[in-house]
Each structure stands twice: as C-alpha cells, then as structure tokens.
N, C-alpha and C positions, 0 to 999 in steps of 0.2 A: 451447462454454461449459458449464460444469459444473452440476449439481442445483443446487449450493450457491448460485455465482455467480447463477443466471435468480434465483433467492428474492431476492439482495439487489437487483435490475435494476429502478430504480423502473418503477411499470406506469402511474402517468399519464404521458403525454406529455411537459407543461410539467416535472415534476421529472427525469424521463426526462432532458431536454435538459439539466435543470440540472446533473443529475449527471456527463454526459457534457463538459458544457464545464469541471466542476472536474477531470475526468477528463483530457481534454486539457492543461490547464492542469498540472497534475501534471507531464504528462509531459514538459512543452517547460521545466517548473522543473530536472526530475533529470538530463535531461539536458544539462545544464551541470555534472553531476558533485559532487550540493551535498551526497556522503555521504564526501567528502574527508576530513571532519571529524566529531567527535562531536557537535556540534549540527546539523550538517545531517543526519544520520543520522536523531537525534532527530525533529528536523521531518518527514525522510521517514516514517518507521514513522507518525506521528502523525496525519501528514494520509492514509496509504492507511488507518489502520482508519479513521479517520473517513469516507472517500469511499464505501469499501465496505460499511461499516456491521457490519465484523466484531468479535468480540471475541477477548480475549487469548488463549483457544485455538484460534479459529479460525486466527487469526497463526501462531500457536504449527506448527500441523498442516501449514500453506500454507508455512513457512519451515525446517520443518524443526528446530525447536528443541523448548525447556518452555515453556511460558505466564512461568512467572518469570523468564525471560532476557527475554522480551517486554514483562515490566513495567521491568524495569530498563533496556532499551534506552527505554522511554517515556519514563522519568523522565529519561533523563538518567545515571543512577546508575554504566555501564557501556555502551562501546561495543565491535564487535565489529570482528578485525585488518582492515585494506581488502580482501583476499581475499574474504574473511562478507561484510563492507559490501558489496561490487562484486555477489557474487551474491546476494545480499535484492536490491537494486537492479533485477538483472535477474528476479527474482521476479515482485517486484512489478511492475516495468513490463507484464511477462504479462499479469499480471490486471487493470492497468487499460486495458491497448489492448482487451482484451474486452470489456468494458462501453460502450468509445468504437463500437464495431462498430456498424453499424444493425441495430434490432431487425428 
C-alpha cells in the first residue's frame, strides 16, 4: 500500500469497516462491467474519488491523465474510448482491493 493510500485508510475501526464494505461493494458493482457506458463510467470515477477520499489530481496522477479530463469524465461532459474505460477500470479496481485488505 502506498504513503498516499495508508493517509486515506480510515484509522478508526468502525469507519475502517465502513470504508471497506463500500469498498467491496464497489467492486462486486464494476465488475458487472458498468463502464460499458458513459454513465456507468461516470458513476465509476465518482464513487472511487469519493470512497477514496481523493481529489481531481490525485485522480489525475493515479490514472494517468490531466485533473481537467478528470473533471470532465465527473460531469458527464466527455467519456473515454472502452480501451481508457477498461484500463481506469482495472486502475481502480487496484486501489480499492487495497483498502478492502486487512489492516
């Protein structure tokens, strides 16, 4: 697990768990493949900063992109060809079976 990563790893217990079962959750969502599409796309990016607790250049640095493809994949505005999608996909997935790991 990375510097960055242990920072965002909540340290109580109870949020600890919380985080890890949206964490889970997450992951038993994407994999049903729900970056098919430019709204499932959307949803994904949305809900890993959120679980993670990163921001748009953290995204940015972790995916490989600019922070402003990062805003635009949030909004909606612009999605990226299923090739991009398919690997953000397994990006993220990286980074959140890390956090699911016991501390």
């Amino acid at each position: 697990m990375t510097k960055r990563m242990l920072a965002l790893v909540a340290t109580d217990p109870q949020e600890r768990r919380r985080q890890q079962v949206r964490a889970a959750q997450f992951i038993q969502d994407f994999e049903r493949d729900l970056t098919e599409d430019m709204e499932g796309f959307q949803s994904m990016i949305n809900e890993f900063l959120d679980i993670m607790a990163y921001s748009d250049d953290d995204a940015a640095r972790i995916l490989g992109t600019s922070r402003p493809t990062i805003t635009r994949w949030k909004t909606g505005a612009y999605s990226p060809v299923p090739l991009v999608r398919n690997g953000c996909r397994d990006r993220i997935t990286e980074q959140i079976i890390e956090i699911t790991r016991p501390a």
